[in-house]
TORKOL-4160 file (C-alpha; in steps of 0.2 Angstrom, whole numbers, padded with zeros to 4 digits, m for minus):
283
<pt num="1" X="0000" Y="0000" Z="0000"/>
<pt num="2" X="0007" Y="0018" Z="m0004"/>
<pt num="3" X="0011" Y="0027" Z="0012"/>
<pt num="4" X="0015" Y="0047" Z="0014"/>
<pt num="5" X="0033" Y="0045" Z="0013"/>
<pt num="6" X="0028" Y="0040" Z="m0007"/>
<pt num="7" X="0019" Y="0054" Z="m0011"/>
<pt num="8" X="0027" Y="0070" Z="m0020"/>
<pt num="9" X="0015" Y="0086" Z="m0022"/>
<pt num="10" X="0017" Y="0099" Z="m0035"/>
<pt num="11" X="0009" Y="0116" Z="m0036"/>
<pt num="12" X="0010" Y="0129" Z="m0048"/>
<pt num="13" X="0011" Y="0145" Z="m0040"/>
<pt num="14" X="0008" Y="0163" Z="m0051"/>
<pt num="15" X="0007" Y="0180" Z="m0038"/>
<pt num="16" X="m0001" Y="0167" Z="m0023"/>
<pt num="17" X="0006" Y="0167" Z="m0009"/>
<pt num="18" X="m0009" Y="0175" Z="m0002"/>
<pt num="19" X="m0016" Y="0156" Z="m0002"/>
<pt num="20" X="m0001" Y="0145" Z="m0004"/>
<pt num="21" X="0003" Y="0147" Z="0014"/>
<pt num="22" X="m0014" Y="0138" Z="0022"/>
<pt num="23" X="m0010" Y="0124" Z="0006"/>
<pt num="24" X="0008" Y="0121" Z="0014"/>
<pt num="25" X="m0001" Y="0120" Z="0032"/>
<pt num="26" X="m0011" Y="0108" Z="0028"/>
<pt num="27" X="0002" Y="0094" Z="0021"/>
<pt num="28" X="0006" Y="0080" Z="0031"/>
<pt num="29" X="0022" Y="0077" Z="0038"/>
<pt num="30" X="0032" Y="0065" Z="0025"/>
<pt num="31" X="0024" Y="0071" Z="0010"/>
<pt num="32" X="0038" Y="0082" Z="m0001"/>
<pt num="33" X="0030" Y="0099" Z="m0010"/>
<pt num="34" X="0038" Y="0106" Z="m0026"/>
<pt num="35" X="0031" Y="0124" Z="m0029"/>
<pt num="36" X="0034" Y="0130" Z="m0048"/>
<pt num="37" X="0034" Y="0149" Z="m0048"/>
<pt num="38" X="0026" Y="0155" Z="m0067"/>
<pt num="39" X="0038" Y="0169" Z="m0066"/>
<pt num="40" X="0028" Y="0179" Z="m0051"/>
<pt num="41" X="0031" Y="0195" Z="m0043"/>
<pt num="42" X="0030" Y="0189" Z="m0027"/>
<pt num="43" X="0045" Y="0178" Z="m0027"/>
<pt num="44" X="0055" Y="0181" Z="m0012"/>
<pt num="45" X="0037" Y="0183" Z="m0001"/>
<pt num="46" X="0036" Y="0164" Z="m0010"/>
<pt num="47" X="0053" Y="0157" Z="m0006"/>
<pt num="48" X="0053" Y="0164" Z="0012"/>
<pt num="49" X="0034" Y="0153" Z="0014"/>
<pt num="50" X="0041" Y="0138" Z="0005"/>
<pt num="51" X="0058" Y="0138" Z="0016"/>
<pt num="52" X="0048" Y="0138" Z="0032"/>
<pt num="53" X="0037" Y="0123" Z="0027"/>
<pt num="54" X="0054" Y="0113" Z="0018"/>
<pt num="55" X="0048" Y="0113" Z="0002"/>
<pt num="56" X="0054" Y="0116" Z="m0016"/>
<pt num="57" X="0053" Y="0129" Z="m0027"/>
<pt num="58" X="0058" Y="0128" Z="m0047"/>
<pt num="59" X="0058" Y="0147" Z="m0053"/>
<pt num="60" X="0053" Y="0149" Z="m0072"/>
<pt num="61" X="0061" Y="0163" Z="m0080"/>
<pt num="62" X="0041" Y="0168" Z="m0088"/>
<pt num="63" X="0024" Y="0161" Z="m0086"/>
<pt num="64" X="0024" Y="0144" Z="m0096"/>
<pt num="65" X="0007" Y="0142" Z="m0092"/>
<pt num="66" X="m0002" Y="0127" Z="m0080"/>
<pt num="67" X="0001" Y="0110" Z="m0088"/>
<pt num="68" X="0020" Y="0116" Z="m0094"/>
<pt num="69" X="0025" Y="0119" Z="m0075"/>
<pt num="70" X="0015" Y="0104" Z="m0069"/>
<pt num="71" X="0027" Y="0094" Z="m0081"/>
<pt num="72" X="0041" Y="0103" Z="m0072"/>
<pt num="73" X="0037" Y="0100" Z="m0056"/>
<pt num="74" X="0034" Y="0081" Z="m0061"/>
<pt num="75" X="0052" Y="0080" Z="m0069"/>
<pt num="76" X="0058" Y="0083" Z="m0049"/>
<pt num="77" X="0050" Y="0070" Z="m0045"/>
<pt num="78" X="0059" Y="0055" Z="m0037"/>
<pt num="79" X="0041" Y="0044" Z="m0029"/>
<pt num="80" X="0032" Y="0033" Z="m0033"/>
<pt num="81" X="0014" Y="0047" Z="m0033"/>
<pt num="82" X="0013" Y="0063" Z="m0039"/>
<pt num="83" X="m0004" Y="0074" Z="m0031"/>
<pt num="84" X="m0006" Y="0090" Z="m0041"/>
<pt num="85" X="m0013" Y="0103" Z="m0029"/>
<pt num="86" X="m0019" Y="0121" Z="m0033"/>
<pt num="87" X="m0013" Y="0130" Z="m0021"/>
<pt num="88" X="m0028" Y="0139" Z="m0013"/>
<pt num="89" X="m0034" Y="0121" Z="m0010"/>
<pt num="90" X="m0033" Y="0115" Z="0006"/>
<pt num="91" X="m0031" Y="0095" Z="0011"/>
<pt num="92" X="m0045" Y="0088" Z="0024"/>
<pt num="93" X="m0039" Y="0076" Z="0037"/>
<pt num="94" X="m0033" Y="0060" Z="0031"/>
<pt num="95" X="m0037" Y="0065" Z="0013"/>
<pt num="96" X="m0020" Y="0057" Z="0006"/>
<pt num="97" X="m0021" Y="0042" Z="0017"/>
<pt num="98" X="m0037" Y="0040" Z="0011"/>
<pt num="99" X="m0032" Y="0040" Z="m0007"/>
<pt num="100" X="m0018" Y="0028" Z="m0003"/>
<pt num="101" X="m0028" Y="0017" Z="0003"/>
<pt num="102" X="m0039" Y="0019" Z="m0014"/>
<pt num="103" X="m0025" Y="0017" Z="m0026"/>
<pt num="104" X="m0021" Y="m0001" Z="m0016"/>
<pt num="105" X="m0039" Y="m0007" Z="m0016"/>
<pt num="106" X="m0039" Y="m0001" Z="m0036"/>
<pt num="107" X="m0023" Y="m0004" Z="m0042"/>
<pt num="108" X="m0032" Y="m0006" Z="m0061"/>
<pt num="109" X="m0038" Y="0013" Z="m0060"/>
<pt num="110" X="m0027" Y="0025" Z="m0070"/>
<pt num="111" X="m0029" Y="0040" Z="m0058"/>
<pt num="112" X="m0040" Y="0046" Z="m0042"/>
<pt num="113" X="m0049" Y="0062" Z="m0039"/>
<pt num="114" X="m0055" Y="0065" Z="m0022"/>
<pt num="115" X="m0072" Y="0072" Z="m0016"/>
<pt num="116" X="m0067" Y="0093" Z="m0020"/>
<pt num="117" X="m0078" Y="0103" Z="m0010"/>
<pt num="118" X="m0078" Y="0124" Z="m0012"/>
<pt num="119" X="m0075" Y="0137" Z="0000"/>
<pt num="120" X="m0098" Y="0137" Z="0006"/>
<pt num="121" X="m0093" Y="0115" Z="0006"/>
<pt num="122" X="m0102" Y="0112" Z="m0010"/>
<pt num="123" X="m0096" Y="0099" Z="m0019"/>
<pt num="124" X="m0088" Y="0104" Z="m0035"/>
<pt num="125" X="m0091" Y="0087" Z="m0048"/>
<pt num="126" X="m0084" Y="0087" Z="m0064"/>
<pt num="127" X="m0098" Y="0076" Z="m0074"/>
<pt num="128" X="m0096" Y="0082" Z="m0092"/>
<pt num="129" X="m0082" Y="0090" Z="m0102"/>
<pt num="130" X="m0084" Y="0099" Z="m0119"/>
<pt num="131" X="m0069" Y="0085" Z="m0125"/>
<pt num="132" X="m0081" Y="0070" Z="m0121"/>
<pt num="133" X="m0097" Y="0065" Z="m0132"/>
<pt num="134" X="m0114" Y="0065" Z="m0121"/>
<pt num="135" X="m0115" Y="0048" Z="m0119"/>
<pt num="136" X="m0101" Y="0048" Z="m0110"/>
<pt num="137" X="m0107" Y="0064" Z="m0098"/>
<pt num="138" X="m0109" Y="0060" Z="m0077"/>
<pt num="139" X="m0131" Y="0061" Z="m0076"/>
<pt num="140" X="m0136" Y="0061" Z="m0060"/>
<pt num="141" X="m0132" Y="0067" Z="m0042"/>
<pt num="142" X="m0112" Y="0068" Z="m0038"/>
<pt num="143" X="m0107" Y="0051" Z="m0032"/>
<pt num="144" X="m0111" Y="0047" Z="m0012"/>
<pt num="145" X="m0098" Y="0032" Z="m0012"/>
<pt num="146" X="m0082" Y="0028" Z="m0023"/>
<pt num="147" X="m0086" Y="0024" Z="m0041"/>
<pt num="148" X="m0077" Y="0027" Z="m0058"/>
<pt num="149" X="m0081" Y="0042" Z="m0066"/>
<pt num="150" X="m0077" Y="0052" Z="m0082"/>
<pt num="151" X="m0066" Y="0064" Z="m0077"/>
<pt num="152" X="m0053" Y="0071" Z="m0066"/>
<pt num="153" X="m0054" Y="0088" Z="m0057"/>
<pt num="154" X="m0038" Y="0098" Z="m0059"/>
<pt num="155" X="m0038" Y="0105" Z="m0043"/>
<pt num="156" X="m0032" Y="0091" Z="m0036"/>
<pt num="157" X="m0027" Y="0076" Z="m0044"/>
<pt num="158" X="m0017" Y="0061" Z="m0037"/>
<pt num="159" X="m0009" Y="0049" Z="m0050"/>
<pt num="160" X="0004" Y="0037" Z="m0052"/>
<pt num="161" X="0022" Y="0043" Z="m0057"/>
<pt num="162" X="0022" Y="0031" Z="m0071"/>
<pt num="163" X="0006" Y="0033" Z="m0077"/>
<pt num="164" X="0007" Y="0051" Z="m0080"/>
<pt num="165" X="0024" Y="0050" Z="m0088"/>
<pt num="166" X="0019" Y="0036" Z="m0099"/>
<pt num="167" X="0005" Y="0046" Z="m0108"/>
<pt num="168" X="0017" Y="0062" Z="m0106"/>
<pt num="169" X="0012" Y="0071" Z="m0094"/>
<pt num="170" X="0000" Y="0088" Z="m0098"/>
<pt num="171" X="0000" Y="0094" Z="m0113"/>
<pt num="172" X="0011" Y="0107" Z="m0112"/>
<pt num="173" X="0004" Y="0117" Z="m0128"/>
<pt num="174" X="m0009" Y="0121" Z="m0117"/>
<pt num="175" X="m0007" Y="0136" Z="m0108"/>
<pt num="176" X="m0022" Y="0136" Z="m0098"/>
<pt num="177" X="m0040" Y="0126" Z="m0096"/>
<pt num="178" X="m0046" Y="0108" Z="m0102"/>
<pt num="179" X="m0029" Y="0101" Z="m0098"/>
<pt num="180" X="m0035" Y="0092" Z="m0084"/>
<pt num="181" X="m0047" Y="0085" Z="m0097"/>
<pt num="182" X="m0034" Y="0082" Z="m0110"/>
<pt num="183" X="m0026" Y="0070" Z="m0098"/>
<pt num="184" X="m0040" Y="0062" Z="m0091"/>
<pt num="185" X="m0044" Y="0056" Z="m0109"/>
<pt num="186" X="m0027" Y="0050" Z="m0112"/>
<pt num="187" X="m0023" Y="0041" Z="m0094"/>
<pt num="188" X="m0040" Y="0032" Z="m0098"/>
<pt num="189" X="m0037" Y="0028" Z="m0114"/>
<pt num="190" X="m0020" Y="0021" Z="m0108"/>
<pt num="191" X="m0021" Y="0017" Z="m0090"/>
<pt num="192" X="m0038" Y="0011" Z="m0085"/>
<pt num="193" X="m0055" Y="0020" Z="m0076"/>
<pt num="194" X="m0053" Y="0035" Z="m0066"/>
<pt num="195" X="m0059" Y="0033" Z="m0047"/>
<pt num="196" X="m0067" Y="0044" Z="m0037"/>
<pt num="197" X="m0064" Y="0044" Z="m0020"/>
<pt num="198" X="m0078" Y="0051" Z="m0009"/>
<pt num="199" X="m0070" Y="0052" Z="0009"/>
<pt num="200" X="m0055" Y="0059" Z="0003"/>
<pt num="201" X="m0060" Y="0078" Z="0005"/>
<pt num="202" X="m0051" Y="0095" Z="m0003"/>
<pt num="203" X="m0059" Y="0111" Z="m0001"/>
<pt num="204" X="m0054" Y="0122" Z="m0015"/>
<pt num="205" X="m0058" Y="0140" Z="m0014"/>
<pt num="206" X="m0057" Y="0142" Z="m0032"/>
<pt num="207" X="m0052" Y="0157" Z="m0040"/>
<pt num="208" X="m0043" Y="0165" Z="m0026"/>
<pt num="209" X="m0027" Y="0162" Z="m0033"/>
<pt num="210" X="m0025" Y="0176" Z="m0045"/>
<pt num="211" X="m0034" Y="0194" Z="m0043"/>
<pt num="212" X="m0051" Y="0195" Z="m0048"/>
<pt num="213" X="m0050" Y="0210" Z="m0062"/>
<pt num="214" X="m0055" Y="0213" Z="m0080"/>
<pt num="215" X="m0038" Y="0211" Z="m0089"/>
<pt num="216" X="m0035" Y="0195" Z="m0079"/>
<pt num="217" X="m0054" Y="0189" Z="m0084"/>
<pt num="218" X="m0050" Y="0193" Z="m0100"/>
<pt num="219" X="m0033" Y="0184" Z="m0100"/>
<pt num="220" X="m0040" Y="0167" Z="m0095"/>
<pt num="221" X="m0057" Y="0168" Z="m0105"/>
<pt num="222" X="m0046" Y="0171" Z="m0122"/>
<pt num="223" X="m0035" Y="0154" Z="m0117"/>
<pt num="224" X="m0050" Y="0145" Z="m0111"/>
<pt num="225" X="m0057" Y="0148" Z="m0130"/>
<pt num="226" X="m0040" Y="0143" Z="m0138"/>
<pt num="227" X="m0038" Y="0128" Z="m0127"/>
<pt num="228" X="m0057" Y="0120" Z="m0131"/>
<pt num="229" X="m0056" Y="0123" Z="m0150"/>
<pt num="230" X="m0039" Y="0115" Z="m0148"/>
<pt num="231" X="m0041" Y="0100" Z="m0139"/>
<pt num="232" X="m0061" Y="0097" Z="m0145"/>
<pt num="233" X="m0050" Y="0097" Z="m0163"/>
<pt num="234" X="m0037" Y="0084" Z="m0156"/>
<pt num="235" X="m0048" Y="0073" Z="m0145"/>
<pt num="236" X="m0063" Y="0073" Z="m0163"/>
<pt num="237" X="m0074" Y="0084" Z="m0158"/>
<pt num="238" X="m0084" Y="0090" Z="m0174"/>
<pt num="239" X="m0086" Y="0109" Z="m0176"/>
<pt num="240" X="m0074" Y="0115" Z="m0163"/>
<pt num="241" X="m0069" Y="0133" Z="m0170"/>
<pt num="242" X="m0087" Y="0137" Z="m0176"/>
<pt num="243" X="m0096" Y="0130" Z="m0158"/>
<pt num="244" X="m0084" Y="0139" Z="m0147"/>
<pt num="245" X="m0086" Y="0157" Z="m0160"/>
<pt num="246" X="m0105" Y="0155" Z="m0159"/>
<pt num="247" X="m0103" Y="0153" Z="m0138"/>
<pt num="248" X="m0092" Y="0169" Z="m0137"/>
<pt num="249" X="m0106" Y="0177" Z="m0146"/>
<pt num="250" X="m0119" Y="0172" Z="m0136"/>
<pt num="251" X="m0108" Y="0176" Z="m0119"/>
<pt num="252" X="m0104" Y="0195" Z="m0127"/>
<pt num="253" X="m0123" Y="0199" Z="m0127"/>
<pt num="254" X="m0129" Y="0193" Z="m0112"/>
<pt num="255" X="m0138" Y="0207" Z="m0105"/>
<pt num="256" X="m0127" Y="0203" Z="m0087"/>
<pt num="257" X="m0113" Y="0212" Z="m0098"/>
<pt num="258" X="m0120" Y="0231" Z="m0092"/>
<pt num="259" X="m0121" Y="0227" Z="m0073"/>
<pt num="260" X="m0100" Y="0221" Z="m0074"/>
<pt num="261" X="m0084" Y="0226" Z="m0080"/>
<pt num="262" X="m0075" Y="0210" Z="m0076"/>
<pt num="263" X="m0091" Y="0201" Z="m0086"/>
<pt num="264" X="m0088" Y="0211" Z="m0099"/>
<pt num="265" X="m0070" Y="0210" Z="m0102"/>
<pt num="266" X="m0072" Y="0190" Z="m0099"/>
<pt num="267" X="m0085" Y="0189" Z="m0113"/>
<pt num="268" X="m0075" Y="0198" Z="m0125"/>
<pt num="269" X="m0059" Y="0188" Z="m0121"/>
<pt num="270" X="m0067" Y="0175" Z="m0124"/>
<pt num="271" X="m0075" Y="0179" Z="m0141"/>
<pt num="272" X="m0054" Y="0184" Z="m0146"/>
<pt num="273" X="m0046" Y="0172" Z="m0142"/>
<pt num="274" X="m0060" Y="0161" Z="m0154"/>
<pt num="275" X="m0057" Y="0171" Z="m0165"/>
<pt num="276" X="m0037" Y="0171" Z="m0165"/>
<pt num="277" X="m0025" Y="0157" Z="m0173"/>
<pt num="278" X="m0026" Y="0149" Z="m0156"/>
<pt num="279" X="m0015" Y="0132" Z="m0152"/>
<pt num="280" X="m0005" Y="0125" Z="m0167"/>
<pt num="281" X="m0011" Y="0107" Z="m0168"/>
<pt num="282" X="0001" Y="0094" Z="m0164"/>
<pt num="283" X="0010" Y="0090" Z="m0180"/>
């Protein structure tokens, strides 16, 4: 059975070290922690917080984006488990012992996602992805026992070492959204059924690790439209560029656009980056 001392977490840190601190806190004793820092500007602020919790920081000269600086992270890593962590997520008691205790009991299962609950305690279930056919969507209530399911939540995923490497890791072309997607497909395809693992608890106050203004609304809504038409193209989705244009759209004329400047900015980010050249496609 995995124990703690196999476990290695990596976090991708961009300008948070307001959150990073209560995600250190909460790591078991055993567990090593390897912060990639996307080229913030809070750096030192980061490297006196990671000093006091003995973990590692690999410094990127500019912001390669999520996936990218996950993979970097993953190449430090000498265990056997990787957990990829968010760092304004927060690990409940017992959470990895738990999932240790999963991945022993399920040792055909590609990767685990635990029960992710947000800051009110709501649980946050991924049941469908735009990469995925309907058929293939979660129906129903989010899962009150352990059961394979579709899809992994990036906030928190815990995986095998040699499963990730073996499908390559994230897809580092990726600069932002769906690529937690993009590898559930791939360590699926490759690996066996994801598990879900319902006593294994994160609480994820999502969003609170970048400021909440309209540039940086804008910012991630351009790559989340790049990053769908992208991967819905590599993983056979019909229609990509011209579903994801006709969204944008439908997003920049909400009538909730008047009442917000961060809505607006987001909706018209969005519509851009549907617009633009996007991802070149894997050759």
């Amino acid at each position: 059975m995995p124990s703690l001392t196999d476990i290695q977490i990596v976090t991708v840190a961009y300008n948070s070290t307001g959150v990073i601190g209560d995600m250190l806190t909460c790591v078991p004793e055993g567990v090593q922690v390897v912060i990639v820092d996307n080229a913030s500007t809070d750096a030192d602020t980061l490297a006196s917080l990671a000093a006091q919790h003995g973990a590692t920081i690999v410094t990127n000269p500019e912001n390669k984006g999520f996936g990218a600086a996950c993979n970097i992270g993953a190449a430090h890593c000498d265990r056997t488990w990787l957990m990829f962590l968010n760092p304004d997520a927060r690990l409940e008691p017992g959470c990895l012992d738990t999932l240790c205790a999963a991945a022993d009991a399920h040792t055909n299962a590609c990767a685990f996602t635990p029960r992710v609950l947000d800051g009110k305690g709501k649980q946050a279930f991924r049941r469908r992805s735009r990469l995925l056919p309907k058929s293939k969507h979660w129906t129903g209530p989010a899962p009150e026992q352990d059961t394979n399911v579709p899809l992994l939540n990036g906030a928190a995923i815990f995986v095998k070492a040699s499963n990730f490497n073996t499908v390559g890791g994230f897809d580092d072309r990726i600069f932002l959204y769906h690529e937690d997607d993009d590898l559930s497909l791939r360590l699926a395809a490759a690996h066996g059924p994801i598990r879900f693992v319902h006593d294994a608890v994160v609480t994820h106050a999502e969003g609170r690790s970048t400021a909440r203004t309209p540039a940086t609304a804008a910012f991630k809504a351009r790559h989340m439209a790049q990053s769908a038409i992208y991967t819905m193209d590599k993983h056979g989705q019909s229609g990509a560029r011209t579903r994801i244009i006709a969204h944008g759209v439908m997003q920049l004329i909400s009538p909730i656009n008047l009442f917000s400047a961060r809505k607006r900015a987001k909706a018209l980010g969005f519509l851009k980056g549907a617009l633009s050249k996007g991802i070149a496609p894997q050759s």
